[in-house]
C-alpha positions as CSV (number, residue, x, y, z in Angstrom):
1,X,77.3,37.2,74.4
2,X,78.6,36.2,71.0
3,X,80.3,32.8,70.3
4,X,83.0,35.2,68.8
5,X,83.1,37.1,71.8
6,X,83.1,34.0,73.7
7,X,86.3,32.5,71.8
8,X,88.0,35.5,72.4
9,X,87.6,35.8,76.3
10,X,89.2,32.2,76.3
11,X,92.0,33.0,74.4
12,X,92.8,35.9,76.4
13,X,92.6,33.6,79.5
14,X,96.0,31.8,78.9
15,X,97.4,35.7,78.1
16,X,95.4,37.0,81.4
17,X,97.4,34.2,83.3
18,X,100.8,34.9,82.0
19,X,100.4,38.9,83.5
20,X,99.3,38.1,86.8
21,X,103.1,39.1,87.5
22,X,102.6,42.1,85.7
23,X,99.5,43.1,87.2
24,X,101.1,42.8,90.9
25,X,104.2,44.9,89.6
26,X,101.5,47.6,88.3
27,X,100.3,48.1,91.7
28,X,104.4,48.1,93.0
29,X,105.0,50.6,90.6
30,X,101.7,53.1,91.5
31,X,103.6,53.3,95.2
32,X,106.7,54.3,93.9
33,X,108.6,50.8,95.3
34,X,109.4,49.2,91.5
35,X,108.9,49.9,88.1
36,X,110.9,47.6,86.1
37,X,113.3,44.4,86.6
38,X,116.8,45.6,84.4
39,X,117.3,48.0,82.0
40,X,119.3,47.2,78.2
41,X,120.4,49.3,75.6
42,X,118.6,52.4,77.3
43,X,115.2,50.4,77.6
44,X,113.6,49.6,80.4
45,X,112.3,46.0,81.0
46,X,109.4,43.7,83.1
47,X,110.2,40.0,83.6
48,X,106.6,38.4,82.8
49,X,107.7,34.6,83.5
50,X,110.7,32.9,82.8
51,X,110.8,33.3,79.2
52,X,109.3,36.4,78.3
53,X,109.6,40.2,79.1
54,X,107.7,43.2,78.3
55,X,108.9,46.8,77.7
56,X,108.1,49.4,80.6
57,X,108.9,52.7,82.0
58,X,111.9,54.4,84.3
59,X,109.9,54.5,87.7
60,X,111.7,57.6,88.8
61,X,110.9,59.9,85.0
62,X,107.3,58.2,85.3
63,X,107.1,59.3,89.0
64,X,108.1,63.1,87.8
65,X,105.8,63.2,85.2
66,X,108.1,62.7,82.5
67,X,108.3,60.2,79.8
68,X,111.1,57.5,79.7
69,X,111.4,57.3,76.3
70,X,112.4,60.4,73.3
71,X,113.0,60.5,69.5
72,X,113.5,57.0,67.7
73,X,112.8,54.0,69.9
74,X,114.3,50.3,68.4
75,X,112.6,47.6,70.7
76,X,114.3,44.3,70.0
77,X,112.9,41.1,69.3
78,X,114.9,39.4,72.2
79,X,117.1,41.3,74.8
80,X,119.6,39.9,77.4
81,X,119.3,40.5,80.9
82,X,122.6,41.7,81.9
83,X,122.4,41.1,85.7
84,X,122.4,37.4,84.7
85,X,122.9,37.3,81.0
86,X,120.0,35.1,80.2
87,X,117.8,35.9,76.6
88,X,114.0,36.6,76.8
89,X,111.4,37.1,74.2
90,X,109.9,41.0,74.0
91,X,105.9,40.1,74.5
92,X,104.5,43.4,75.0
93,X,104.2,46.7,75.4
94,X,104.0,46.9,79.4
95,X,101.2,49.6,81.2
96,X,102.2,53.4,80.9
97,X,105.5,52.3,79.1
98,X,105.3,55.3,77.2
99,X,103.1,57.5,79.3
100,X,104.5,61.0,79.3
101,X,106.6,60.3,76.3
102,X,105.5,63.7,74.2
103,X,108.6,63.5,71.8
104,X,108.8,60.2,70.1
105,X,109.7,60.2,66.4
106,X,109.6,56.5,65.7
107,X,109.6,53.3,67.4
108,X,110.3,50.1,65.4
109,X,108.2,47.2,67.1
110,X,108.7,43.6,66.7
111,X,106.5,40.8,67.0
112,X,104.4,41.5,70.3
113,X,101.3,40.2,71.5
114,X,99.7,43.2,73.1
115,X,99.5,46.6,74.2
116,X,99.1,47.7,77.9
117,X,96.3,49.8,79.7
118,X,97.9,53.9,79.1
119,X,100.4,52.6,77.1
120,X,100.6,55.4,74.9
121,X,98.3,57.9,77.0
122,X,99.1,61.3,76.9
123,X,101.3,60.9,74.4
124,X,101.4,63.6,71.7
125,X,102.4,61.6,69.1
126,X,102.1,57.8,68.6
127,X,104.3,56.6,66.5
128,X,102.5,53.1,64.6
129,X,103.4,51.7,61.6
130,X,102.3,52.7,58.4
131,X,101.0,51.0,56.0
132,X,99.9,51.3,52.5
133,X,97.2,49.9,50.8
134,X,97.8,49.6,46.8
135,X,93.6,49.7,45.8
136,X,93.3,53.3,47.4
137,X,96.6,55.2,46.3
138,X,95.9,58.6,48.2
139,X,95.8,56.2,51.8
140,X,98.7,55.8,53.9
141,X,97.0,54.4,57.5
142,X,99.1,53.7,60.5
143,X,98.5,50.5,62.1
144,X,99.1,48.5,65.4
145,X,102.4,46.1,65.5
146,X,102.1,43.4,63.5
147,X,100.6,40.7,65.8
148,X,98.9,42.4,68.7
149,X,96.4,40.4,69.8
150,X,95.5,42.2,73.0
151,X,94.7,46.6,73.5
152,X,94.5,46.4,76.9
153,X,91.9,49.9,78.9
154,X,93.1,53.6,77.7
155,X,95.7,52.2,75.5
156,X,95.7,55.2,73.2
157,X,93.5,57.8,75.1
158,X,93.3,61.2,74.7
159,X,96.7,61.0,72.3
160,X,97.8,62.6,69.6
161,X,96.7,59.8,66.9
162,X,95.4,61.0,63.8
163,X,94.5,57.8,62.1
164,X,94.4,53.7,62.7
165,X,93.9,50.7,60.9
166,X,93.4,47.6,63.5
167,X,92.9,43.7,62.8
168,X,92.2,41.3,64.2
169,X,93.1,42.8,67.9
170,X,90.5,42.5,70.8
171,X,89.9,45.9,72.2
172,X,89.3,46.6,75.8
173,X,87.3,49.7,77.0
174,X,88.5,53.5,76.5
175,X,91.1,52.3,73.9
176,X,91.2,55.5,71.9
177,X,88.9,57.9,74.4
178,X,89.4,61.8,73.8
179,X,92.1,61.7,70.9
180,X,90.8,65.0,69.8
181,X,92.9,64.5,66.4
182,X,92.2,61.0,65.4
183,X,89.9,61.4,61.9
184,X,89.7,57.9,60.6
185,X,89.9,54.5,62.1
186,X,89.6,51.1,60.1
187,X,88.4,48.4,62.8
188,X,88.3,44.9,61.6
189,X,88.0,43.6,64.6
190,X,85.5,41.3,66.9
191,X,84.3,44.0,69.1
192,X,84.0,47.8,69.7
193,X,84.5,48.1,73.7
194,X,82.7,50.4,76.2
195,X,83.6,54.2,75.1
196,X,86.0,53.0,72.4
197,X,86.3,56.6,70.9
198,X,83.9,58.7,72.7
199,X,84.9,61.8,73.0
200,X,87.0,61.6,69.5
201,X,85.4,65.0,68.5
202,X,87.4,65.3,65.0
203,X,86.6,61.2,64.3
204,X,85.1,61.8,60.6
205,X,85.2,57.8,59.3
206,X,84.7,55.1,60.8
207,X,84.5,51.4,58.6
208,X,84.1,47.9,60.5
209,X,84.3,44.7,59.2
210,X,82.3,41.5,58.9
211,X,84.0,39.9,61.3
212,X,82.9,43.1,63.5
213,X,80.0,41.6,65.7
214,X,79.1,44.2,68.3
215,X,79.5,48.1,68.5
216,X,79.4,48.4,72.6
217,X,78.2,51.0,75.1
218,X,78.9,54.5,74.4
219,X,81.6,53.3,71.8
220,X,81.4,56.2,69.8
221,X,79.6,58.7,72.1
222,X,80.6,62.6,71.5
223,X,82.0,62.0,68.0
224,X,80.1,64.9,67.0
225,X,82.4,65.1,63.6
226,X,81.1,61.5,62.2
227,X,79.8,61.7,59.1
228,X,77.4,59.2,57.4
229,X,79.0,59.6,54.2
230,X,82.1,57.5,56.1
231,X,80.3,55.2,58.9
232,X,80.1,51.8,57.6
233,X,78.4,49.1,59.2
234,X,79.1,45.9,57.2
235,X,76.7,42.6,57.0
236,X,78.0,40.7,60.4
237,X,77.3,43.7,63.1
238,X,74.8,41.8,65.3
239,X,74.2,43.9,68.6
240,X,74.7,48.0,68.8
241,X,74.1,48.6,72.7
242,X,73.1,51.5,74.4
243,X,74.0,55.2,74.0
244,X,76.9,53.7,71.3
245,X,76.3,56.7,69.2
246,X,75.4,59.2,71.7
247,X,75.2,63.1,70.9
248,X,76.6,61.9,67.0
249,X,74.7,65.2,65.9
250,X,76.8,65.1,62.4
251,X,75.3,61.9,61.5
252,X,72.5,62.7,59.0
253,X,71.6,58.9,58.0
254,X,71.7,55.7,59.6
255,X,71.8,51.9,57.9
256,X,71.3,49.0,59.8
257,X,72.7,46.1,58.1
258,X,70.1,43.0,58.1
259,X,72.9,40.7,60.1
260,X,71.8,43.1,63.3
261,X,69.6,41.3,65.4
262,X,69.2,43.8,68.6
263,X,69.7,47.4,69.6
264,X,69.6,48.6,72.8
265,X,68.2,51.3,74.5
266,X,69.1,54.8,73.1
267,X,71.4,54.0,71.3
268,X,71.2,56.9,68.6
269,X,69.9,59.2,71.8
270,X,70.6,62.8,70.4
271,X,71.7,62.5,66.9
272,X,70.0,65.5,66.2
273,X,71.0,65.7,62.6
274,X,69.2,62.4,61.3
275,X,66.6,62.7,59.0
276,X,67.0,59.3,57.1
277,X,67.0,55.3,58.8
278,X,67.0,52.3,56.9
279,X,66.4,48.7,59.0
280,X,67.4,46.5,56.2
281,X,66.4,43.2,55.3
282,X,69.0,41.9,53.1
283,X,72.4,42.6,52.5
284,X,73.1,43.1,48.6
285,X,76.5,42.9,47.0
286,X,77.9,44.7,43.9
287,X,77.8,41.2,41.9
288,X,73.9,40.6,42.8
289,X,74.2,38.6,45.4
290,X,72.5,38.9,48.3
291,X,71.9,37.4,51.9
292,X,68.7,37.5,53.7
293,X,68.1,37.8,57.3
294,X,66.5,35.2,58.6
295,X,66.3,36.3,62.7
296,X,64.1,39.3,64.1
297,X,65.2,42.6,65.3
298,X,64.8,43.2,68.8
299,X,64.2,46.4,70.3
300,X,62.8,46.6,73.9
301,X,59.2,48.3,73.8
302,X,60.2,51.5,75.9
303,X,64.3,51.2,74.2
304,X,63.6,54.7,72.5
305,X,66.8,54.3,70.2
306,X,65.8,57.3,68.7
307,X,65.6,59.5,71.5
308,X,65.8,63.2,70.5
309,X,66.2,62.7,67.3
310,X,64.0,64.7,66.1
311,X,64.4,65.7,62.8
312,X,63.6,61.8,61.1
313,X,61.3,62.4,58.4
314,X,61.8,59.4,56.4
315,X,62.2,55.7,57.4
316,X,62.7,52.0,55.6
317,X,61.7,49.0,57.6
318,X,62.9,46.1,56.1
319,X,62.5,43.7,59.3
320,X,60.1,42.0,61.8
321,X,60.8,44.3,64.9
322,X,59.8,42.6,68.2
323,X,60.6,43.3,71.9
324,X,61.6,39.8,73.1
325,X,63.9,37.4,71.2
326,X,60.7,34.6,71.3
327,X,59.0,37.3,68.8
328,X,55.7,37.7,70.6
329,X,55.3,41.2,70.5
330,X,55.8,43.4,67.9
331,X,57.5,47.0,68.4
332,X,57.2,50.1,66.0
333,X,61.1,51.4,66.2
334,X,60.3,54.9,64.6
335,X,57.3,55.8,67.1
336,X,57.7,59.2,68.2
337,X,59.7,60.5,65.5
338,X,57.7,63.3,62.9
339,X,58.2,60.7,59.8
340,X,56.7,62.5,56.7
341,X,57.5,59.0,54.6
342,X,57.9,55.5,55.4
343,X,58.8,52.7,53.0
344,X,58.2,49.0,53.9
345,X,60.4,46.2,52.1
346,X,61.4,42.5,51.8
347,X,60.8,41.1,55.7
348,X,58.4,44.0,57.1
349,X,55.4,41.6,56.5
350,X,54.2,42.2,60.1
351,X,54.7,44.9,61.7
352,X,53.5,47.9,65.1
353,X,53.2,50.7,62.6
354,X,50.3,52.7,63.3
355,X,49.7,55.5,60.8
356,X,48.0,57.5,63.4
357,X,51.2,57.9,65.1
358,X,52.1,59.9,62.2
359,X,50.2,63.2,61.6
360,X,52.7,64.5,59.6
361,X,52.9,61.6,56.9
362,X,53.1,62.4,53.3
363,X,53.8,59.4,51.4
364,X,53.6,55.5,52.2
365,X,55.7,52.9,49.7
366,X,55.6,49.2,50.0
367,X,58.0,47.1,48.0
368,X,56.7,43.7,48.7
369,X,54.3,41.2,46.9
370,X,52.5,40.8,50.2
371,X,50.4,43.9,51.7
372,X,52.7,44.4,54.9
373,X,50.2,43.6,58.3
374,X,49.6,47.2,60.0
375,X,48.1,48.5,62.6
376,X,46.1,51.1,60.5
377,X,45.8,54.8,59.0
378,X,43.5,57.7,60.0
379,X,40.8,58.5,57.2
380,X,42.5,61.8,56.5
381,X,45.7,60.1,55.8
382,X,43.4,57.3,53.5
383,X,42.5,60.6,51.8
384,X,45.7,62.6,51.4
385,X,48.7,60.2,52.0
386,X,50.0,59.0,48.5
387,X,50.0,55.3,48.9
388,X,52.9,53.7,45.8
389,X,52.8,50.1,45.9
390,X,55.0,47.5,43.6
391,X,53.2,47.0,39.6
392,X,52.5,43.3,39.9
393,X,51.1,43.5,43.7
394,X,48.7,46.0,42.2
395,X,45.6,43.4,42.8
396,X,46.8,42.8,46.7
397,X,47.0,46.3,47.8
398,X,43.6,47.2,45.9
399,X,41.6,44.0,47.4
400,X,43.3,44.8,50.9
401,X,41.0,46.1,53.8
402,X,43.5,48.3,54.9
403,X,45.3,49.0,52.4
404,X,42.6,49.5,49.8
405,X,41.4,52.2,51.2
406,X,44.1,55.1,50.0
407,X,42.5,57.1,47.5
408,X,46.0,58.5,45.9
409,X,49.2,57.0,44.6
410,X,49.7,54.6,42.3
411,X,52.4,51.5,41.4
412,X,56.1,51.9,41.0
413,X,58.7,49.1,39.8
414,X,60.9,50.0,42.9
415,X,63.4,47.3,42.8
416,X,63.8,45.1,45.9
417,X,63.8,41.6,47.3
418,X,60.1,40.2,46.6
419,X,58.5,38.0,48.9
420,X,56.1,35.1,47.5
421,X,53.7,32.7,48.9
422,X,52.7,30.2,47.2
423,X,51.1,26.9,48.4
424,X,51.8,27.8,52.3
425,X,55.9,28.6,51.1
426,X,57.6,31.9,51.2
427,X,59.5,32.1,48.2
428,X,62.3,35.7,47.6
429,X,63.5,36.7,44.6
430,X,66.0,39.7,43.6
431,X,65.0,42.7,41.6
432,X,62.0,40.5,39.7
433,X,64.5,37.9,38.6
434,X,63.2,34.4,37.5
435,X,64.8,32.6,40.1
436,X,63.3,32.3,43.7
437,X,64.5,30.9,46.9
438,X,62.7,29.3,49.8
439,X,62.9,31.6,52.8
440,X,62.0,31.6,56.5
441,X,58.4,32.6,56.7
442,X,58.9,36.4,57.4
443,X,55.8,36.5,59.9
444,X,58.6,34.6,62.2
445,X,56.3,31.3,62.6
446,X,57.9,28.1,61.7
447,X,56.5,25.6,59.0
448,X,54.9,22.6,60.1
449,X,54.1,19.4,58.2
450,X,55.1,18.2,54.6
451,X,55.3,20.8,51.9
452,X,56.3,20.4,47.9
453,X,58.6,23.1,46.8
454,X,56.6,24.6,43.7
455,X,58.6,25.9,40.3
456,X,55.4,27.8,39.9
């Protein structure tokens, strides 16, 4: 669990502790007894506590199968209780409130805290509200109220939304299952719940933001429309969990921002359109900036992320990949897969990779100073496989034991983040600029003793 994840489960706990009215009224209104506590200006009301209320549905419509609400839908910032004219505060959107509701227009929202389980099930339209963003004239995204903090299981699923821009909000599970229209979806938010979209078979685009720390179980399973073109994963993903991109058979290439730090079990399982994964090491910006990673990537020895994907052919490890977060034993994430090239760069200093693994390899490229640590090639692929190693590592590569022995090949100046060492320091530097920076020692062991930083 994430310290971000962990802030937000105790926010939620002072919210979780205001609905325990709500949730007992939810199981009133399943048996037919209650639905909601008065009704104003044609909208139907739940008492939360003695200050608050949130919108809900007309027991008897919801009973029927048909929706409570129609056409254009003003919920009020405060609304008076007409059985004993005392004001509350509108909170939130109350579970199912507009279940059933197939012919909403528009619905003008004030200030509310969150959304309910079903809310907006069903529905065939969802009415959110729009908004435009000035950089990118040609979008026009529709977006959750203004201040929801809380999108509580099934919120959205199998609607009629097309597109969604969310902030800030923490998601619970199923929030946009099977809406078999929605094409693009802007999530700037901590967390991507359990089946999140999956099932959104038209989902195209997909962007998350860096304060975005885990894509969850099966999040995005079935989106067979997602492109690679339009999934962004932005520096401060840490953890994709298993199956989260199940049966994503549009995607063709995958990167891994260096800010992730574990991957669970089959997580790509059936993306049978991949040819191309990156595992990157740094994070680079358009002004030249860059971060490093300074963690491992886990991946459990028998995870197979990449389960029946079998049309890989090329591969960049950028990262020490290990099975256990102590970094004991190194794992080779691409085993199995019929890679034709493989590139190693900036923190792939030690690694599983076995070249024998790989009949079918064509082409081997190294972009750091330091000859990466491998298990080993097969003579044949000594004799065949072109081996294209940096200009100024020429020396290391030659005088290597393994390494030394390709036959074909030759340097490149293949830009990249260069890894140093020098007087028992790791030094980086960006793109074979002047300036280097003390880093982590990428074989993952810590430094010991007194050391002088060199301006060698």
């Amino acid at each position: 669990m994430t310290l971000l994840n962990l802030i937000s489960q105790m926010k939620n706990l002072s919210h979780s502790l205001r609905i325990v009215a709500l949730t007992a009224l939810g199981a009133l209104s399943s048996t037919g007894i209650h639905a909601y506590d008065f009704e104003a200006g044609g909208l139907y009301y739940n008492i939360t506590d003695e200050k608050h209320v949130e919108l809900t549905y007309n027991n008897e419509k919801h009973d029927a199968g048909v929706g409570s609400y129609s056409g254009t839908v003003e919920i009020p910032e405060f609304v008076t209780n007409g059985n004993d004219g005392k004001e509350y505060l509108v909170i939130g959107i109350g579970n199912e409130a507009f279940r059933f509701s197939n012919d909403l227009e528009s619905i003008s929202y004030p200030l509310i805290e969150y959304i309910g389980a079903s809310a907006f099930e069903g529905c065939a339209k969802v009415p959110l509200a729009p908004i435009y963003f000035p950089d990118t004239d040609e979008n026009l995204y529709c977006s959750l109220p203004h201040g929801v903090k809380w999108v509580y299981d099934r919120a959205f699923a199998n609607s009629g939304l097309e597109e969604v821009y969310c902030s800030d909000a923490y998601f619970y599970p199923e929030a946009f299952k099977d809406c078999k229209k929605l094409k693009k979806a802007i999530m700037e938010v901590p967390r991507i719940p359990d089946e999140c979209f999956a099932g959104c078979t038209a989902l195209e685009e997909v962007q998350t933001g860096e304060m975005t720390t885990d894509i969850c179980t099966r999040a995005f399973a079935g989106c067979t429309s997602l492109r690679s073109s339009y999934l962004l994963m932005v520096f401060g993903l840490e953890s994709i969990y298993s199956h989260a991109f199940d049966g994503c058979s549009a995607l063709d290439f995958i990167y891994i921002p260096a800010s992730v730090f574990s991957i669970d079990e089959n997580a790509f399982n059936g993306c049978t359109g991949l040819t191309s994964v990156v595992f990157s090491g740094v994070q680079l910006y358009s002004n030249g900036d860059n971060k490093l990673a300074f963690s491992n990537l886990k991946i459990g020895a028998d995870s197979n992320i990449f389960n029946g994907c079998n049309s890989i052919t090329s591969a960049t490890l950028g990262r020490r990949v290990v099975s256990d977060y102590e970094g004991t034993a190194l794992v080779d994430p691409f085993r199995g897969l019929p890679l034709t090239s493989i590139r190693f760069e900036d923190f792939a200093l030690e690694t599983a990779f076995n070249g024998a693994d790989y009949p079918a390899l064509e082409s081997v490229a190294s972009a750091t100073m330091i000859p990466p640590k491998v298990v080993g090639f097969t003579q044949q692929q000594y004799n065949n496989v072109n081996l294209y190693h940096l200009n100024a590592a020429s020396s290391a590569y030659y005088n290597d034991p393994i390494w030394g022995k390709f036959t074909k090949g030759g340097s490149t100046n293949t830009a990249g983040v260069l890894v140093v060492e020098h007087d028992g320091l790791y030094y980086a530097t960006y793109n074979y600029s002047e300036e280097a920076t003390v880093v982590r020692n990428p074989y993952g062991t810590a430094y010991k003793g007194a050391y002088t930083v060199s301006g060698f």
